[in-house]
C-alpha positions as CSV (number, residue, x, y, z in Angstrom):
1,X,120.4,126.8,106.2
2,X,117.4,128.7,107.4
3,X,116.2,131.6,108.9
4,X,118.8,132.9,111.6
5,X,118.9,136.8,113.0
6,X,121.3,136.6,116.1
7,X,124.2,134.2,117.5
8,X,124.3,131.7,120.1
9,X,125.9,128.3,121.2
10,X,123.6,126.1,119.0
11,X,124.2,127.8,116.2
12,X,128.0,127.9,116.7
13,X,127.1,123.2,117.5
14,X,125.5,123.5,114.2
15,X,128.2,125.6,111.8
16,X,131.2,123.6,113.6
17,X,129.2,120.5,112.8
18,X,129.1,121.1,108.8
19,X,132.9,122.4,109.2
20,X,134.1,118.9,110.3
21,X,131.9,117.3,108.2
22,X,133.5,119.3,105.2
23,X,129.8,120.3,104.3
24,X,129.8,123.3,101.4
25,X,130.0,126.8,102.8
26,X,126.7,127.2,104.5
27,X,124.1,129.9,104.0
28,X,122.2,131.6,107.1
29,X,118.8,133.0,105.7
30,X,118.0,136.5,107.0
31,X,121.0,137.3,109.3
32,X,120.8,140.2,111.2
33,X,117.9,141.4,110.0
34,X,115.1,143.3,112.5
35,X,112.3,141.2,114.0
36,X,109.0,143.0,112.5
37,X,106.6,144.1,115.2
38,X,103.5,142.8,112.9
39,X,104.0,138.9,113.7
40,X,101.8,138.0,110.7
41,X,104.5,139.7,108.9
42,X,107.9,138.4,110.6
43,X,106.2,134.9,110.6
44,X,105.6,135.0,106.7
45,X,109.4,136.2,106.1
46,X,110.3,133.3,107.8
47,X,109.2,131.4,104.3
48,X,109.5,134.3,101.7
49,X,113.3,134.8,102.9
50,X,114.1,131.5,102.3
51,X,112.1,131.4,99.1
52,X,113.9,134.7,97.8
53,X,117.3,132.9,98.3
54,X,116.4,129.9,96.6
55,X,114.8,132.1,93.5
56,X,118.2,133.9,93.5
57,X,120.1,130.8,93.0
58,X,121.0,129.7,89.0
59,X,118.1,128.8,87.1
60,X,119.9,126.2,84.9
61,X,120.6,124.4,88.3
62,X,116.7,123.3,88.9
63,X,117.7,119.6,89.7
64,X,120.6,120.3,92.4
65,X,119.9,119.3,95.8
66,X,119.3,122.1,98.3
67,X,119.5,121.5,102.3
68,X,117.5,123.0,104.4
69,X,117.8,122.9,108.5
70,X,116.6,124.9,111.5
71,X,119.6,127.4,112.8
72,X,119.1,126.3,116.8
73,X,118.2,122.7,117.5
74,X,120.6,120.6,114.5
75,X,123.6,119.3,114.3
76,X,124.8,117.1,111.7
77,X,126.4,114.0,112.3
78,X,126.4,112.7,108.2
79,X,128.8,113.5,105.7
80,X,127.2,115.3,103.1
81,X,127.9,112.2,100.4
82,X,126.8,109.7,102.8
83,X,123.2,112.1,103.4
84,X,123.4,112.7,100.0
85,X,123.2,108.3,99.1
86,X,120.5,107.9,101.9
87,X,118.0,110.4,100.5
88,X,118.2,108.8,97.3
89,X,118.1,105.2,98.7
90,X,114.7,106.4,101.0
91,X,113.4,108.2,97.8
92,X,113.4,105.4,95.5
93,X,112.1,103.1,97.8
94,X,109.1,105.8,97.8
95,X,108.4,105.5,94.7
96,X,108.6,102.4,94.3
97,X,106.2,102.1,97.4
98,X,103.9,104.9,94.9
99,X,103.9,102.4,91.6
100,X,102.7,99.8,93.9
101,X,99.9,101.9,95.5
102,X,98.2,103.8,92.2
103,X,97.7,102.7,88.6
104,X,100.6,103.7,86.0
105,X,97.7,106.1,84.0
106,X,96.9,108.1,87.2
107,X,100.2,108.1,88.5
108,X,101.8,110.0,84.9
109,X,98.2,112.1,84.8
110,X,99.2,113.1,88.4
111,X,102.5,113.4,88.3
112,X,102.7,111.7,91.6
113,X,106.5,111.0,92.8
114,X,108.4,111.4,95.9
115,X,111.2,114.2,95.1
116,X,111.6,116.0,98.4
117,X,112.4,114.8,102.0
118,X,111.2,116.0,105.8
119,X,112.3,114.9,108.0
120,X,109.8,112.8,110.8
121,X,107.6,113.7,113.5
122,X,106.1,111.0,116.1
123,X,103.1,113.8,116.6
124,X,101.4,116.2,114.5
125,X,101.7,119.5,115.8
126,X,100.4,122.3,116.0
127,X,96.9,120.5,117.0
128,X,98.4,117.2,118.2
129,X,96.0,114.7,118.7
130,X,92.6,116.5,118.4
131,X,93.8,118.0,114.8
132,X,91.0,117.1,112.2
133,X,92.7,118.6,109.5
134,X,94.3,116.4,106.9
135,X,97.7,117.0,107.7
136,X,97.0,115.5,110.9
137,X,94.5,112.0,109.5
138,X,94.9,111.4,106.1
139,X,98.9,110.9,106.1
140,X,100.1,107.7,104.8
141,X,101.3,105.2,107.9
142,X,104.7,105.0,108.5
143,X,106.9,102.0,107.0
144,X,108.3,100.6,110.3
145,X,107.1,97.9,112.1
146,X,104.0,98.2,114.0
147,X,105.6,97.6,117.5
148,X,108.8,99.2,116.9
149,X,108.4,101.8,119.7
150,X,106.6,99.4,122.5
151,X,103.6,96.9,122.6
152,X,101.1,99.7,123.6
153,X,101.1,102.1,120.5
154,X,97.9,101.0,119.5
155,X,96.4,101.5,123.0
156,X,97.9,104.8,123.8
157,X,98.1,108.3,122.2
158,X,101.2,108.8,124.3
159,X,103.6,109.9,121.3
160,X,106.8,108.6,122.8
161,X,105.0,105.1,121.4
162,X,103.7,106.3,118.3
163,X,105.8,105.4,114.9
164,X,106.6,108.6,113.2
165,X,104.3,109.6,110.4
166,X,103.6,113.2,110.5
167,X,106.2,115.9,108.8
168,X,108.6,118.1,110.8
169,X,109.8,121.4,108.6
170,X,112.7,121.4,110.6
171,X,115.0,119.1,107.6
172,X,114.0,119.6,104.3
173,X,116.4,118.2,101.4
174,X,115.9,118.1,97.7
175,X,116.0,119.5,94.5
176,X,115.7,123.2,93.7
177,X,112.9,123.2,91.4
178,X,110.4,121.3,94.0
179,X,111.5,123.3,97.2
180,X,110.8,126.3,95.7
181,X,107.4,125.0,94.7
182,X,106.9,124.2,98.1
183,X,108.0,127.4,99.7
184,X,105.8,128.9,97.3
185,X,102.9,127.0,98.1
186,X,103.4,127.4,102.0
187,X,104.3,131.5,101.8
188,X,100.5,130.8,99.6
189,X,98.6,129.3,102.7
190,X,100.6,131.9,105.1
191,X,99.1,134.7,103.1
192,X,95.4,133.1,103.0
193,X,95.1,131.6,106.8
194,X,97.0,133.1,109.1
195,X,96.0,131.3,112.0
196,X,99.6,130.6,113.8
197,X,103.2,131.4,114.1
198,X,104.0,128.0,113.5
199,X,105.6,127.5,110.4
200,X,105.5,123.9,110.0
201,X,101.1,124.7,110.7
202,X,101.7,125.1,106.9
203,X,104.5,122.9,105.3
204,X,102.3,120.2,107.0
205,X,99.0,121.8,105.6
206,X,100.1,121.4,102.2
207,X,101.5,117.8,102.8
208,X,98.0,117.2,104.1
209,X,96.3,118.3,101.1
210,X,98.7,116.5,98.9
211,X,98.3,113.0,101.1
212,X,94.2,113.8,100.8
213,X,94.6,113.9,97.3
214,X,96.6,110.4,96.9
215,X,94.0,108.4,99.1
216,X,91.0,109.7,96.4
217,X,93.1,108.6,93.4
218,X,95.0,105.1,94.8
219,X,94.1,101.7,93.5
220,X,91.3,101.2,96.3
221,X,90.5,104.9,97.4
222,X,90.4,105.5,100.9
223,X,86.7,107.3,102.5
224,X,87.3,110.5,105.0
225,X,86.6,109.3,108.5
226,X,83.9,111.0,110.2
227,X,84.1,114.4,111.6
228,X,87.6,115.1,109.6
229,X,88.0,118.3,107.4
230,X,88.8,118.5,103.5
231,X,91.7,120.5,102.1
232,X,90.5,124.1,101.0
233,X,92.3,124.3,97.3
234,X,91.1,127.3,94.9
235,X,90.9,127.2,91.8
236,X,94.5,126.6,90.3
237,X,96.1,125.3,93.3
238,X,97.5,122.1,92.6
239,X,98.0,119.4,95.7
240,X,100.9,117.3,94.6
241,X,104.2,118.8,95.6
242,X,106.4,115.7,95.7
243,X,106.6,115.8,99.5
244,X,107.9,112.7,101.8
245,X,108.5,111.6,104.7
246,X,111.9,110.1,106.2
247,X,109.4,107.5,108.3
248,X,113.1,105.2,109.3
249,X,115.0,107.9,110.5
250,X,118.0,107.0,107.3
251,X,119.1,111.0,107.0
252,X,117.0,113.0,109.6
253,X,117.1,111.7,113.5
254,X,114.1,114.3,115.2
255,X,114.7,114.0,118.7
256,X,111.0,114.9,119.7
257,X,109.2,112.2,121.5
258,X,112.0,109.6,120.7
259,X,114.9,111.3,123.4
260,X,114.4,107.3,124.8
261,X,115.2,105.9,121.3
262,X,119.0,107.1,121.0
263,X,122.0,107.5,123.0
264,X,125.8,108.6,122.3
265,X,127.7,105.8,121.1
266,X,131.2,105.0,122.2
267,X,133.0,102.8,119.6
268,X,136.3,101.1,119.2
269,X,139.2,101.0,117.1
270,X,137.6,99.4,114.2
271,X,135.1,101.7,114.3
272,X,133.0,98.6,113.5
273,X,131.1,98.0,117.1
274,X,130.1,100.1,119.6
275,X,128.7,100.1,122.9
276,X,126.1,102.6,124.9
277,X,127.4,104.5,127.9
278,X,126.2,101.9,131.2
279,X,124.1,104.9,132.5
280,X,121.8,104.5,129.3
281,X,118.8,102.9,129.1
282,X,118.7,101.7,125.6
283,X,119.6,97.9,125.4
284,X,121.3,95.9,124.0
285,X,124.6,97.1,124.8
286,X,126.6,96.4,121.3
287,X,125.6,97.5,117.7
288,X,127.4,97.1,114.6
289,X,128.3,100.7,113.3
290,X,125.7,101.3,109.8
291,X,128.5,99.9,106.2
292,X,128.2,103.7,105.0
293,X,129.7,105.1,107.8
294,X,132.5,102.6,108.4
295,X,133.7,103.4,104.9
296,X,133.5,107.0,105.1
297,X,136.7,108.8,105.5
298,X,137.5,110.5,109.0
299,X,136.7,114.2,109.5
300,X,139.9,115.9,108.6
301,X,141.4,112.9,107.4
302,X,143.2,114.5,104.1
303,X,144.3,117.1,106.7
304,X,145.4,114.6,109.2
305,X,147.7,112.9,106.4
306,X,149.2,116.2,105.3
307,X,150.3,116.9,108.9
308,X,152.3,113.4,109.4
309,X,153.7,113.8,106.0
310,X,155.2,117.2,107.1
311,X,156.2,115.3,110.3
312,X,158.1,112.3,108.6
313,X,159.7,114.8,106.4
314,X,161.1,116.6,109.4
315,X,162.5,113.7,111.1
């Protein structure tokens, strides 16, 4: 987990969260440390912190999965094998989505893949709509459905409407060896352009450049709309860093702009169908609860079973 000095109730959501869920013993970046008075400086440990612990962790483990998630605005509501099976499902439907796009040659000369997972964000921010650098226009589109968040997303820039395209630093999953390139890389542009406090600022800038990159080498590349920006890269820097996006929402639900889009479901004994509390808006009322999760066992369920064992025995 990431970068966490102090306590408070949703960070206690958060840990109980991975507890139920029987997720591995989690790991809070930078607890307890002292905020330094140079922001340039506290903002950058923010990255390098996290960085350090994933450089600490066993080299001869480069292909493990690592989890990374803001201390104070996530919970988790997937087991971890049931994230673990939707990452790889979203990630190779991304590449397959990538041999499609670019010719096999520049693909392998490239090493263009999809390794490493962020989770979604229906705006680009910081910079929002006026941003003209490419981490804000030359982002792939997202893979659902045009209309899927109302019949005005082309004639609005309202992001409540938008599909979500952009990346949010806020869920990051996948294997050691291309996070910590990533973290390197963003602790890299921290270093050069300090320009904001906003951490994702940079994971997105280096998404950018690396989505900048792809349009110039696809089948049919793509020409820079007028008025846009070009990544600044110097010499050395590479641009692919395996980044994606989780466009359908499969492991990582961001509740930014899309609070309208989801509601606590209450479901029955089969666990099968479920229905939305009546003072929600979201219609229709019933949905069928996703295979995964009806075949998951129940939080606690090995500990459930021990107690009425021990309770049959005593009767």
């Amino acid at each position: 987990m990431g970068d966490r000095k102090r306590s408070n109730i949703d960070l206690c959501k958060l840990l109980l969260s991975a507890a139920v869920l029987d997720y591995p013993e989690p790991v809070l970046v930078n607890w307890g440390a002292e905020e330094d008075e140079n922001s340039y400086v506290q903002h950058l440990a923010k990255v390098t912190k996290v960085l350090d612990y994933l450089n600490s962790l066993p080299s001869a483990a480069p292909e493990d999965l690592v989890l990374i998630v803001d201390g104070y605005d996530v919970w988790l509501q997937l087991p971890p094998g049931i994230l673990i099976s939707r990452y790889h499902v979203v990630t190779e439907a991304a590449n397959r989505r990538l041999q499609s796009r670019f010719d096999p040659v520049v693909l392998q000369a490239n090493d263009i893949r999809q390794t490493v997972l962020f989770g979604p964000d229906k705006l680009c921010w910081p910079n929002g709509d006026t941003g003209e650098r490419p981490a804000c226009w030359a982002v792939s589109e997202s893979t659902l459905p045009k209309h899927s968040f109302g019949r005005f997303a082309e004639q609005t820039s309202d992001a409540v409407h938008q599909r979500p395209r952009w990346l949010n630093s806020g869920t990051i999953i996948g294997p050691l060896a291309e996070v910590q390139a990533i973290f390197e890389g963003t602790a890299r542009e921290i270093q050069r352009n300090h320009t904001t406090d906003s951490d994702q600022f940079y994971f997105a800038n280096l998404f950018g450049a690396q989505e900048y990159a792809r349009r110039h080498l696809q089948k049919i590349p793509l020409p820079d709309p007028e008025g846009s920006t070009a990544p600044f890269l110097e010499a050395g820097d590479k641009a692919e860093y395996h980044i994606g996006i989780d466009y359908e929402y499969a492991v990582f639900q961001n509740l930014g702009y899309s609070i309208r889009d989801v509601a606590w479901m209450l479901y029955g004994t089969s666990r099968k169908t479920g229905s939305v509390g009546h003072n929600q808006e979201l219609k229709p009322y019933r949905y069928e609860m996703p295979s995964d999760i009806v075949s998951a066992p129940s939080p606690f369920l090995v500990l459930s079973e021990q107690l009425l064992g021990r309770h049959a025995v005593g009767k």
